[in-house]
TORLUMNU-311012 format. One record per residue (C-alpha): residue number from 0; x, y, z; residue in three letters. Coordinates in steps of 0.001 Angstrom, whole numbers, plus 500000, padded with zeros to 6 digits. Each point is the difference from the previous one (the first is absolute). Example, Ala and Ser with C-alpha at 12.3 -4.5 7.8 and 13.67 -1.06 7.14 Angstrom:
% residues 2
+------+--------+--------+--------+------+
! resi !      u !      v !      w ! resn !
+------+--------+--------+--------+------+
!    0 ! 512300 ! 495500 ! 507800 !  ala !
!    1 ! 501370 ! 503440 ! 499340 !  ser !
+------+--------+--------+--------+------+
END
This chain:
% residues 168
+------+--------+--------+--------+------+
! resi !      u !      v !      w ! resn !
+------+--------+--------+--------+------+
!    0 ! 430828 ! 896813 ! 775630 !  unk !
!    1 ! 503630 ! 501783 ! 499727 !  unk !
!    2 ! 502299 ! 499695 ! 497085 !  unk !
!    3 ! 503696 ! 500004 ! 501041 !  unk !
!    4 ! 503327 ! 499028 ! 498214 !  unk !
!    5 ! 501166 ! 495971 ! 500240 !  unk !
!    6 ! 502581 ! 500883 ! 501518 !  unk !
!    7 ! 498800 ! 501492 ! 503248 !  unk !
!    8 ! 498514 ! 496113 ! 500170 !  unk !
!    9 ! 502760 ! 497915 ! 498621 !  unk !
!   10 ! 503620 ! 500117 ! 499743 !  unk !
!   11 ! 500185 ! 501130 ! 496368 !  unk !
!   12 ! 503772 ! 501404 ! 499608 !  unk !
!   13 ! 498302 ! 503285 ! 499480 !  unk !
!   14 ! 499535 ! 502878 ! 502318 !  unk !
!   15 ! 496610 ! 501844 ! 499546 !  unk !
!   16 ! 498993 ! 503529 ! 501434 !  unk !
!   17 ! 496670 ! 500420 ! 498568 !  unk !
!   18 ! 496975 ! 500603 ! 502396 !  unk !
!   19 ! 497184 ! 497289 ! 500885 !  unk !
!   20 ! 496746 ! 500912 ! 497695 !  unk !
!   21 ! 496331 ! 498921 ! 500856 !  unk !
!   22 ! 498628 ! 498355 ! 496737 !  unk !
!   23 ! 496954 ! 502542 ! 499544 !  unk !
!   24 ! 502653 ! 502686 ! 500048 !  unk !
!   25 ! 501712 ! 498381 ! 497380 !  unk !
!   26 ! 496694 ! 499202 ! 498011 !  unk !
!   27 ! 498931 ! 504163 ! 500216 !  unk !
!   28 ! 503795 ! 500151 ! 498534 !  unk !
!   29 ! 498883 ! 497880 ! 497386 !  unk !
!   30 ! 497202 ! 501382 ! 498610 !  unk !
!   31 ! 501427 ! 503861 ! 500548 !  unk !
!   32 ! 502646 ! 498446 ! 497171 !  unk !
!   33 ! 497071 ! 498700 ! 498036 !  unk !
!   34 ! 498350 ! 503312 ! 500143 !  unk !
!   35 ! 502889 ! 501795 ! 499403 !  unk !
!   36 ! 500397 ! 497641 ! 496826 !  unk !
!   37 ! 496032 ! 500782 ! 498775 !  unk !
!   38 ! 500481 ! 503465 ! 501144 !  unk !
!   39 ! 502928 ! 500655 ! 497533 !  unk !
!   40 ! 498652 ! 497823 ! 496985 !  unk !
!   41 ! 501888 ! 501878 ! 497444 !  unk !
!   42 ! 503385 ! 500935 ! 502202 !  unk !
!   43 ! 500445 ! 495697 ! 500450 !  unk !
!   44 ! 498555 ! 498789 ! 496688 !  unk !
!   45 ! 503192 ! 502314 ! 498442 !  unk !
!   46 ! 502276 ! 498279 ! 502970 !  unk !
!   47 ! 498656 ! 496285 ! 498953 !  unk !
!   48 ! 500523 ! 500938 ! 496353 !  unk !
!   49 ! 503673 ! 500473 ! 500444 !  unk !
!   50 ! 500701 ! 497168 ! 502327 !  unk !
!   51 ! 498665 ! 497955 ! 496795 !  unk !
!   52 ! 502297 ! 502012 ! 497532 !  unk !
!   53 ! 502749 ! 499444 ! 502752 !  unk !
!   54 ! 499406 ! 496607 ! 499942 !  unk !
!   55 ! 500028 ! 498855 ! 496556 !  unk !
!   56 ! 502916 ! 502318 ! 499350 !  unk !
!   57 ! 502001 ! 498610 ! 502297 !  unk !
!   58 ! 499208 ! 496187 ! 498156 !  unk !
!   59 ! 500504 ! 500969 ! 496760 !  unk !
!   60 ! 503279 ! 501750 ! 500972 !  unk !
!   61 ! 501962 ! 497100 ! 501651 !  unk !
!   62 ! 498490 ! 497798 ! 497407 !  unk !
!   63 ! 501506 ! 502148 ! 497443 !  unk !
!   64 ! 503400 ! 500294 ! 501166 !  unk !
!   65 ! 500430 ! 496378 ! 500509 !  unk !
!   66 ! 498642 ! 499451 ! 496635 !  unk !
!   67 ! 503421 ! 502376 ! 498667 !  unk !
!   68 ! 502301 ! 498830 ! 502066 !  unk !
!   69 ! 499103 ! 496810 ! 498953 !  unk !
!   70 ! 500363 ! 500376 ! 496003 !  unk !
!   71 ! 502990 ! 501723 ! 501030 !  unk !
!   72 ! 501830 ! 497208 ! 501686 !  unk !
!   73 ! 498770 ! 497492 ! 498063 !  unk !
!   74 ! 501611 ! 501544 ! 496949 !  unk !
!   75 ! 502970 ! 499905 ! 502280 !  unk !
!   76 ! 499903 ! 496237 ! 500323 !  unk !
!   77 ! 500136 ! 499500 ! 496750 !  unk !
!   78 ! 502656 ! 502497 ! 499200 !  unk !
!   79 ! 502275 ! 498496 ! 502910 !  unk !
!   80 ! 499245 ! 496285 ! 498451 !  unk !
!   81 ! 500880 ! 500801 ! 496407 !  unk !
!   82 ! 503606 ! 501661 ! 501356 !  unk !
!   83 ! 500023 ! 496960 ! 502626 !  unk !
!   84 ! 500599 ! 502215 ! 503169 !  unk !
!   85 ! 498399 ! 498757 ! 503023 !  unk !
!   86 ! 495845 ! 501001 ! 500481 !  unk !
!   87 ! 499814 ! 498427 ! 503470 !  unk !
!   88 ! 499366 ! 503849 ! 501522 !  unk !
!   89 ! 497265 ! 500633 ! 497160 !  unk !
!   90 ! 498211 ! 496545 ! 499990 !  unk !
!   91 ! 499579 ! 500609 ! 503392 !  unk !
!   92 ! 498784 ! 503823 ! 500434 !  unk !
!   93 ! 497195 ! 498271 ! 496839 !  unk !
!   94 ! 498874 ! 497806 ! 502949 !  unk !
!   95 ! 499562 ! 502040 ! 502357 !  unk !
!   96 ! 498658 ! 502619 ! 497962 !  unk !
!   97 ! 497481 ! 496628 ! 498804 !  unk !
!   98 ! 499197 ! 499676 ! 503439 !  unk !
!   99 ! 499520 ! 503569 ! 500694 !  unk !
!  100 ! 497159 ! 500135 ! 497072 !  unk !
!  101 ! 498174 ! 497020 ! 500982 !  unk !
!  102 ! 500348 ! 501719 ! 503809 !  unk !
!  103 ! 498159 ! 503400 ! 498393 !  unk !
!  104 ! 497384 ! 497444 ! 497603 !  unk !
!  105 ! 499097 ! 498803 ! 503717 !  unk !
!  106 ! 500173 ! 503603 ! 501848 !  unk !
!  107 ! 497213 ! 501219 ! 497073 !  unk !
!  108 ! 497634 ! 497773 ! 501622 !  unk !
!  109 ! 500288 ! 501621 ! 502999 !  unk !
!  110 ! 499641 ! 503206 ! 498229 !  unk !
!  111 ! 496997 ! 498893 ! 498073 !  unk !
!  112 ! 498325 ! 499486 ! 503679 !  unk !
!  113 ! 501272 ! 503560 ! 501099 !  unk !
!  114 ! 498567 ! 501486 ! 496454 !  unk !
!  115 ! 496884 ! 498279 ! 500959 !  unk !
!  116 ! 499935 ! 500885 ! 503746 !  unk !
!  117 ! 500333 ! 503741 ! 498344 !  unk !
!  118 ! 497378 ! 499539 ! 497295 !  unk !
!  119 ! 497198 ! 498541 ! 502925 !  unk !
!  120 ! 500962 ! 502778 ! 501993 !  unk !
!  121 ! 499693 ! 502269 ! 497834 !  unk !
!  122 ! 496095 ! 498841 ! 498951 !  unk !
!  123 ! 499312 ! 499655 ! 504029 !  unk !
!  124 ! 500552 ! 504233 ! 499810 !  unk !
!  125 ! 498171 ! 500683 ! 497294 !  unk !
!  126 ! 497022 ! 497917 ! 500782 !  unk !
!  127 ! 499933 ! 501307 ! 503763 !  unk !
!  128 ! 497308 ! 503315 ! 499632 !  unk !
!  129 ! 500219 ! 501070 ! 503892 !  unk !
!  130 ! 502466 ! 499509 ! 503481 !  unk !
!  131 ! 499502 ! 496237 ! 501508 !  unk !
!  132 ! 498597 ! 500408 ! 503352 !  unk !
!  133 ! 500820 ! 496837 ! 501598 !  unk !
!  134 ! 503087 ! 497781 ! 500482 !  unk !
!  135 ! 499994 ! 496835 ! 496846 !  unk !
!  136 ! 502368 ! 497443 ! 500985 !  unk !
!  137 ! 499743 ! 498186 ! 496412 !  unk !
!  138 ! 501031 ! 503279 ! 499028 !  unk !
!  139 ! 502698 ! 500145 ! 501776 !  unk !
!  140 ! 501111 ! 496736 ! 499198 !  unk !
!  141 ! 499641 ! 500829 ! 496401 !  unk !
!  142 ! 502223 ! 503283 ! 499830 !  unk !
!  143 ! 501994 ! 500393 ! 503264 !  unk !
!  144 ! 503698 ! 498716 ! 499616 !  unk !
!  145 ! 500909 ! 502023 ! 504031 !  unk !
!  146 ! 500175 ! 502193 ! 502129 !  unk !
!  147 ! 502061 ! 502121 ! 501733 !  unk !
!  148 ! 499635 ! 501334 ! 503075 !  unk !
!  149 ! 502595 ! 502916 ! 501349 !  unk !
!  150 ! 499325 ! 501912 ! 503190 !  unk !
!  151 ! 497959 ! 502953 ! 498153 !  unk !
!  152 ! 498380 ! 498814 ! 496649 !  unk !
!  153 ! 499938 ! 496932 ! 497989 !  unk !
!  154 ! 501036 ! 498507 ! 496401 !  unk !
!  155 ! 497668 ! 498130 ! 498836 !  unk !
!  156 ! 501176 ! 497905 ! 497108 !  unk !
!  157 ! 497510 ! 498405 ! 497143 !  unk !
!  158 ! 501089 ! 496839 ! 497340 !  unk !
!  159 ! 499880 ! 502169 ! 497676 !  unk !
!  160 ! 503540 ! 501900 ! 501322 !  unk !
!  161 ! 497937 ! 503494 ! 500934 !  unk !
!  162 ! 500645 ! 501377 ! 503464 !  unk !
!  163 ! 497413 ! 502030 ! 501826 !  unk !
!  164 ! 501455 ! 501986 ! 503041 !  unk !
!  165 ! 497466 ! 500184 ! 502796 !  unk !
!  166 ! 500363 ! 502316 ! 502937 !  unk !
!  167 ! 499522 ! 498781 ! 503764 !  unk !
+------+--------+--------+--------+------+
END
């Protein structure tokens, strides 16, 4: 069994140059990563650690500044009523601004999942005492998110938003 892009198979709009891969070279480059993960306990437990801090920060940020801006233009509204000058611009930059806050309420859901993606991940290292020897496809399932394949090594990307390079 190879593994080559869609687009080699199907007209996809996209051009792709990467290289046709036999699927047990592509499982070894799977469980190198995994190694490489249990190998380096400490070195990705740190990474994971900020990709959590990087995460929430980046939530409570936007959710913050849309909070201001928010008291700030609503005091506008007000002020612009009482001196009966038009609010049309402001009533509708509150909307979207609304919007843009229910938009982030739904994005933290999707951040939860990542958080917890991160969390499980993070458990899966620490439990793990020695190398995995053979290929686990549930695994797999579980934690890969891709891969990618260039002509000398390989990116192999996990759910949890770490990249392990792999040479070959």
């Amino acid at each position: 069994i190879v593994w080559r892009c869609l687009s080699r198979l199907e007209p996809t709009g996209e051009e792709c140059h990467a290289r046709t891969v036999n699927e047990t070279i592509l499982e070894n480059v799977v469980l190198a990563a995994i190694n490489e993960l249990l190998g380096d306990k400490q070195g990705y437990q740190e990474q994971l650690q900020q990709n959590i801090a990087a995460t929430i920060r980046s939530a409570s940020i936007e959710t913050d500044d849309i909070d201001e801006k928010l008291i700030a233009l609503q005091q506008e509204l007000i002020q612009k009523a009482n001196n009966k000058k038009s609010y049309d611009a402001v009533a509708d930059e509150i909307l979207r601004l609304r919007e843009l806050k229910q938009q982030n309420a739904m994005d933290t859901t999707a951040r939860d999942e990542q958080i917890r993606r991160i969390n499980e991940l993070q458990d899966f290292i620490r439990q793990q005492p020695t190398h995995l020897i053979e290929f686990d496809e549930n695994l797999v399932k579980r934690w890969l998110k891709q891969i990618t394949v260039y002509d000398d090594h390989f990116i192999v990307e996990l759910k949890s938003g770490l990249n392990i390079e792999i040479e070959g």
